[in-house]
C-alpha positions as CSV (number, residue, x, y, z in Angstrom):
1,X,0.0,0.0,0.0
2,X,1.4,3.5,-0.8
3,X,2.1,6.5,1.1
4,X,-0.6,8.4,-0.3
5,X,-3.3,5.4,-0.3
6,X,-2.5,5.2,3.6
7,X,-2.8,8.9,4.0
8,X,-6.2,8.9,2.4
9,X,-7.4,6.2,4.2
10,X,-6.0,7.8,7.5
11,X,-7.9,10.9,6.5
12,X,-11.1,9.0,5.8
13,X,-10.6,7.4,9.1
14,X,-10.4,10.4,10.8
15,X,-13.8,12.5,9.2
16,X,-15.3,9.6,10.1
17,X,-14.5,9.4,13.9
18,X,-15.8,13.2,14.1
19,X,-19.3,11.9,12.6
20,X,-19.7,9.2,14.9
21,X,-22.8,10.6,16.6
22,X,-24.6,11.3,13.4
23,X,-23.2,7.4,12.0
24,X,-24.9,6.3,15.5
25,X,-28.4,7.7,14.6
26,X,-27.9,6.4,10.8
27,X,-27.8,3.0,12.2
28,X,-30.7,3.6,14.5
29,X,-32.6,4.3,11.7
30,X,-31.7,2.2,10.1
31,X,-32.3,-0.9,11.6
32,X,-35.6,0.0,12.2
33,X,-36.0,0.4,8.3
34,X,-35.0,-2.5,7.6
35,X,-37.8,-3.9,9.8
36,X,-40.2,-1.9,8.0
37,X,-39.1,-2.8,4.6
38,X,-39.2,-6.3,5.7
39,X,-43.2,-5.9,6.4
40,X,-43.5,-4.5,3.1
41,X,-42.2,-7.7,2.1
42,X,-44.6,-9.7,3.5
43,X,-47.7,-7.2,3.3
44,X,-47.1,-7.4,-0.7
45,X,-47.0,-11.3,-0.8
46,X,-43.3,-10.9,-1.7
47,X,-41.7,-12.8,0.9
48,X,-40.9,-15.5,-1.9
49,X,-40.2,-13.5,-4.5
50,X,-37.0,-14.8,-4.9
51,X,-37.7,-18.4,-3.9
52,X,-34.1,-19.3,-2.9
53,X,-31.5,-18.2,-1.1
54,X,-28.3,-16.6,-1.3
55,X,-29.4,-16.8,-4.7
56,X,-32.8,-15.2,-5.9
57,X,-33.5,-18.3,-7.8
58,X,-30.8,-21.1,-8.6
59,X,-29.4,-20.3,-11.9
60,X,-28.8,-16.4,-10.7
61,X,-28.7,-13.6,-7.8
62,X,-30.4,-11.2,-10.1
63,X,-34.1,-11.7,-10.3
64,X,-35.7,-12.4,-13.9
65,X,-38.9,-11.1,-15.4
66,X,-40.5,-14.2,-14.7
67,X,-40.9,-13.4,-11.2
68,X,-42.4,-10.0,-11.6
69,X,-43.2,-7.1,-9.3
70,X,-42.6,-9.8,-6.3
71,X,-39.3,-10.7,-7.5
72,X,-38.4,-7.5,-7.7
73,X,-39.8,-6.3,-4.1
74,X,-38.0,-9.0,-2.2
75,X,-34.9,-8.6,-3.8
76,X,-35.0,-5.0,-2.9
77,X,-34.9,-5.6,0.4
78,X,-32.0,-8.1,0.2
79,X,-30.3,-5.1,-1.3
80,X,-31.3,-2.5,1.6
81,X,-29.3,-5.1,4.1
82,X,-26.0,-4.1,2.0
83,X,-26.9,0.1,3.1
84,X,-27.1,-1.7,6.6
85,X,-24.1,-2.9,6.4
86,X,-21.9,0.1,5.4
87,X,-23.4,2.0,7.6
88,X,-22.9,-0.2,10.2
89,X,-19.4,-0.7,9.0
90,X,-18.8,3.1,9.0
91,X,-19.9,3.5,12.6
92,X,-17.4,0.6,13.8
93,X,-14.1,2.3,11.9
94,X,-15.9,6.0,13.5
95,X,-15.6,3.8,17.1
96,X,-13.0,3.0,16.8
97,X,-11.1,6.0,15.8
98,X,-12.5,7.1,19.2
99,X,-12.1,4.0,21.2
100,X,-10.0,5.9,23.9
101,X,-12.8,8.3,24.3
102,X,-15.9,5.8,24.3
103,X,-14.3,2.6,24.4
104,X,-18.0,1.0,24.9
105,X,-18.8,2.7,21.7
106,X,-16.1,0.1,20.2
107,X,-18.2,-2.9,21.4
108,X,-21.5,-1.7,21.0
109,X,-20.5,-1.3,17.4
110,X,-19.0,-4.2,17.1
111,X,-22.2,-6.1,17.6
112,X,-24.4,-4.3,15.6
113,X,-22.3,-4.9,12.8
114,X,-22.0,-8.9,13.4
115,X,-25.9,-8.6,14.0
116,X,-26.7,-7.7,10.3
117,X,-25.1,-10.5,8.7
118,X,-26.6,-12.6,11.4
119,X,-30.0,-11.0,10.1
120,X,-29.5,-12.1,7.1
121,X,-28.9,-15.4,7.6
122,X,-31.8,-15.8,9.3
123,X,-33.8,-13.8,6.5
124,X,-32.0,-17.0,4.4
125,X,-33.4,-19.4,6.7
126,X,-36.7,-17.9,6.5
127,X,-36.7,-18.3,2.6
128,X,-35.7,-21.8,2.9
129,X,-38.6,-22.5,5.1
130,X,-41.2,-21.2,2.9
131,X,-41.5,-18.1,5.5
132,X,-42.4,-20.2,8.6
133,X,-43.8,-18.0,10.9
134,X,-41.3,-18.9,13.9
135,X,-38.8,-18.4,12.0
136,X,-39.9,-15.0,10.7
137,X,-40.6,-14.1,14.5
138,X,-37.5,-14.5,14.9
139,X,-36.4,-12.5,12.2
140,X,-38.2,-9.3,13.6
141,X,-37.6,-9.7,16.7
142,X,-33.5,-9.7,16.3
143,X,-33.9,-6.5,14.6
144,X,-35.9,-4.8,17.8
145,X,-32.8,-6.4,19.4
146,X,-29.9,-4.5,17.5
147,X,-32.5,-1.2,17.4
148,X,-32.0,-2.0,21.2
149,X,-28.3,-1.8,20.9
150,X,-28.3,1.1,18.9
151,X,-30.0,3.2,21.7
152,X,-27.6,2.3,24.0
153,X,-25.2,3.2,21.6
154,X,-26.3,6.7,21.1
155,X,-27.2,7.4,25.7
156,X,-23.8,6.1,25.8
157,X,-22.6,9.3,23.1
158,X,-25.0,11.8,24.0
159,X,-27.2,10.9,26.7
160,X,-27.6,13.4,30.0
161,X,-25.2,12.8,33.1
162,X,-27.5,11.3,35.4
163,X,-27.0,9.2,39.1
164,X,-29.0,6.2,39.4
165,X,-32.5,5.8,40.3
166,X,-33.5,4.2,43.5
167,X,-33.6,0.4,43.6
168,X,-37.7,-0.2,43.8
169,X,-37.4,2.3,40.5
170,X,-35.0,0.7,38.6
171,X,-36.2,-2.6,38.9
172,X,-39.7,-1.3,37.8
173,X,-38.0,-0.3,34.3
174,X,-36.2,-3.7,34.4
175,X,-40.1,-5.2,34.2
176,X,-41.2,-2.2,32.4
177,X,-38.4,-3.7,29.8
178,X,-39.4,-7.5,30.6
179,X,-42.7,-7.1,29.3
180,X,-42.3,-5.0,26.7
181,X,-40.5,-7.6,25.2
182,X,-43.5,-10.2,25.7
183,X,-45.2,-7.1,24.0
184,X,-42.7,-7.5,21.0
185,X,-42.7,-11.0,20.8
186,X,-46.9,-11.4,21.1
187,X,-47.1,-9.2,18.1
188,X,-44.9,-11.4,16.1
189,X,-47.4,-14.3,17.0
190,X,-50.4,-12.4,16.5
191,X,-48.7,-11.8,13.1
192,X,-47.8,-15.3,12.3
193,X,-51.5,-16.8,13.2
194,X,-53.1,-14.1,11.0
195,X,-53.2,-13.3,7.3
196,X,-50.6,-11.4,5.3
197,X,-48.1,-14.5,5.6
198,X,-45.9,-13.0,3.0
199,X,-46.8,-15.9,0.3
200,X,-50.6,-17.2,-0.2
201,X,-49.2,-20.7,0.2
202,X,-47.6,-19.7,3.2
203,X,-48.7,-21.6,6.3
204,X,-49.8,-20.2,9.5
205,X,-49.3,-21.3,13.2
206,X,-52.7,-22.5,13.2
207,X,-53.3,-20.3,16.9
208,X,-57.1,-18.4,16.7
209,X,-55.5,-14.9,15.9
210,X,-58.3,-13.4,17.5
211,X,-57.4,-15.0,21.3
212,X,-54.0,-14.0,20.7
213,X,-54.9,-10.6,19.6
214,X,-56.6,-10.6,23.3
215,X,-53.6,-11.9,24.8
216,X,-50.6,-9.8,22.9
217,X,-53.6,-6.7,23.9
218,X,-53.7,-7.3,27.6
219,X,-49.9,-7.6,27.8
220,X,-49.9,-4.0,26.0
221,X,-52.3,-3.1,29.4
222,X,-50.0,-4.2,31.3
223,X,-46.9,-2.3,29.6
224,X,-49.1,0.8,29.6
225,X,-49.8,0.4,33.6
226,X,-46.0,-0.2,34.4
227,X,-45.1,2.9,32.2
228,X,-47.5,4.9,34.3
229,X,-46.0,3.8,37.4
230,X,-42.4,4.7,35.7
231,X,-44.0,8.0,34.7
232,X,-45.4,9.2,38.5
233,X,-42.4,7.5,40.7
234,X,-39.9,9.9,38.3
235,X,-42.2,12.7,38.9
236,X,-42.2,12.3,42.2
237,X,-38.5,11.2,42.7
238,X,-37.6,14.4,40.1
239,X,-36.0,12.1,38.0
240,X,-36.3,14.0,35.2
241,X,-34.5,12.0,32.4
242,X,-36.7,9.5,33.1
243,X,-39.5,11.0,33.5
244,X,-39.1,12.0,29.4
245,X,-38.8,8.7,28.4
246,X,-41.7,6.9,30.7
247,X,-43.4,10.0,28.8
248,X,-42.2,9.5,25.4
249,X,-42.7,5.4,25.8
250,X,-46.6,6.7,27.3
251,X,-47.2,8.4,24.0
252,X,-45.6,5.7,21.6
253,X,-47.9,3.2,23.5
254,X,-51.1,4.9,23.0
255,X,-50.3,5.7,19.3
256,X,-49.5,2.2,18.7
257,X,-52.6,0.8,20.8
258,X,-54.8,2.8,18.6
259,X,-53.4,1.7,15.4
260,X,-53.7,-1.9,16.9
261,X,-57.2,-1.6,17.5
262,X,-57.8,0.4,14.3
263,X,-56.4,-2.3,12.3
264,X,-58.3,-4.7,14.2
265,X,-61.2,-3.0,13.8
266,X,-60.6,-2.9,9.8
267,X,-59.6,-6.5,8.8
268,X,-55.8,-5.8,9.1
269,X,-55.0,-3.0,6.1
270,X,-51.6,-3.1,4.5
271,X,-50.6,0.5,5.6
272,X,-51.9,0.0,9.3
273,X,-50.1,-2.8,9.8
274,X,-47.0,-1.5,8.3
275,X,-46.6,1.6,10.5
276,X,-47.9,-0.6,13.2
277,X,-44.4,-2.2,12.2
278,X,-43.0,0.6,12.3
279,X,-44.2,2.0,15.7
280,X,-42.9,-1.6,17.2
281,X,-39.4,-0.3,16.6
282,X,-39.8,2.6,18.4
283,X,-41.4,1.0,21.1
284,X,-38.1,-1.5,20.8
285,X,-36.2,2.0,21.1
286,X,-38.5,3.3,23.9
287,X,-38.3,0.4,26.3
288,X,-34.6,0.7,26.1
289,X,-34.6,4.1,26.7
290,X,-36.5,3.9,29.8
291,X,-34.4,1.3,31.3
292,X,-30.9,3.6,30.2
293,X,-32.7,6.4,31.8
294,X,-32.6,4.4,35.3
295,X,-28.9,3.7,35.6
296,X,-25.9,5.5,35.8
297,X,-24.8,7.5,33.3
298,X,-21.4,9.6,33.0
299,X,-20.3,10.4,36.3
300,X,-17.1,8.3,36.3
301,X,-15.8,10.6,33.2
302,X,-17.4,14.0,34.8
303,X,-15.9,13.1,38.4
């Protein structure tokens, strides 16, 4: 390698360490994207568009004309995980160039950027399967995980100073988190027993959607009841970071349980079920948020 080659990379290096902030919100972003594109996938009956995998069909990794707009819907998305993966990359080399300063930032990174191949291959295995809805579950649900990742990424950059909450209080978020995840994970088995499998020959899980609507709708009550709890104890306790996010998670909740019932209500539209998508990465995000906002934040480096 050259002088000058090694100087520009050095260089590149460099801008790229003083943009690691904004290269931590583009993966935030995203990640949840990706999620959201994935829906449009199966919401458009493209989820076997290409009908192999890595390949789009066996003889190429282009689709043909033969498979239409499904072809090339699904095989749009494959492309997306490639943006996904230079961002990500970018945000590991910007870590890095500031791993003295955020050291964390190095590791958090690190992960995300192993977790989109990972996605991948699971999006793979999903093919393979002819879109079994475990397996697709399990697809969403590791991308609410590295959207989870990515918020700790960014409190860790840019998040307030802020002491620890009181025990009772921090172990309220650490069930607020708990079952927001059985939230998360409900909604992927609503999803799987209902329609819009991504493929009409797609099969289901064979649960009565409409008890497990029921059941994925009282654990929402019960996320909605631990965030109010959250909400008055860091009123109370003038926690105030806290108190922003049990506020922000309050209003993400109700927006989301209206679409939910609105789409419920409606036979389960395309678009409402695609920002209802949408609105479970942000409550992915949210959840986090409010358990960051319970611990320690900065005082070591401020001290």
């Amino acid at each position: 390698m050259t002088t000058s080659t090694t100087g520009r990379l050095a260089t590149l290096r460099q801008a790229l360490g003083d943009r690691l902030v904004p290269l931590a919100w583009a993966n935030l972003v995203a990640n949840i994207a990706i999620a959201v594109t994935g829906g449009a996938v199966r919401l458009t009956d493209s989820g076997l568009g290409c009908p192999t995998w890595p390949k789009c069909t066996d003889e190429s990794y282009l689709p043909h004309g033969a498979l239409g707009v499904h072809g090339a819907i699904e095989f749009g998305n494959r492309m997306l995980t490639y943006v996904l993966v230079v961002i990500a990359v970018a945000c590991w080399v910007a870590a890095r160039e500031r791993a003295a300063e955020h050291p964390l930032a190095v590791r958090l990174t690190t992960i995300v950027a192993l977790g989109i191949p990972a996605q991948a291959l699971v999006g793979g295995v999903t093919v393979l399967t002819d879109l079994n809805p475990w397996i697709v579950s399990i697809h969403l649900l590791l991308s609410m995980a590295l959207v989870g990742v990515c918020v700790l990424l960014l409190d860790h950059l840019t998040g307030p100073t802020r002491s620890s909450a009181p025990l009772p209080v921090r172990r309220l978020t650490a069930a607020l988190f708990a079952v927001g995840w059985v939230v998360l994970y409900l909604g992927t088995v609503v999803t799987g027993s209902g329609p819009h499998s991504g493929d009409l020959e797609s099969k289901r899980t064979g649960l009565d959607p409409q008890v497990m609507s029921h059941v994925h709708a009282w654990a929402v009550y019960v996320l909605v009841a631990l965030t109010l709890v959250t909400l008055w104890r860091a009123r109370r306790l003038g926690l105030l970071t806290l108190y922003r996010a049990a506020r922000l998670l309050l209003l993400i909740e109700l927006s989301q349980g209206a679409i939910g019932f609105w789409q419920y209500f409606t036979d389960l539209p395309e678009l409402l079920v695609g920002v209802h998508m949408l609105g479970a990465g942000i409550t992915s995000a949210g959840i986090t948020w409010v358990l960051l906002a319970s611990r320690t934040r900065g005082w070591s480096r401020s001290s």
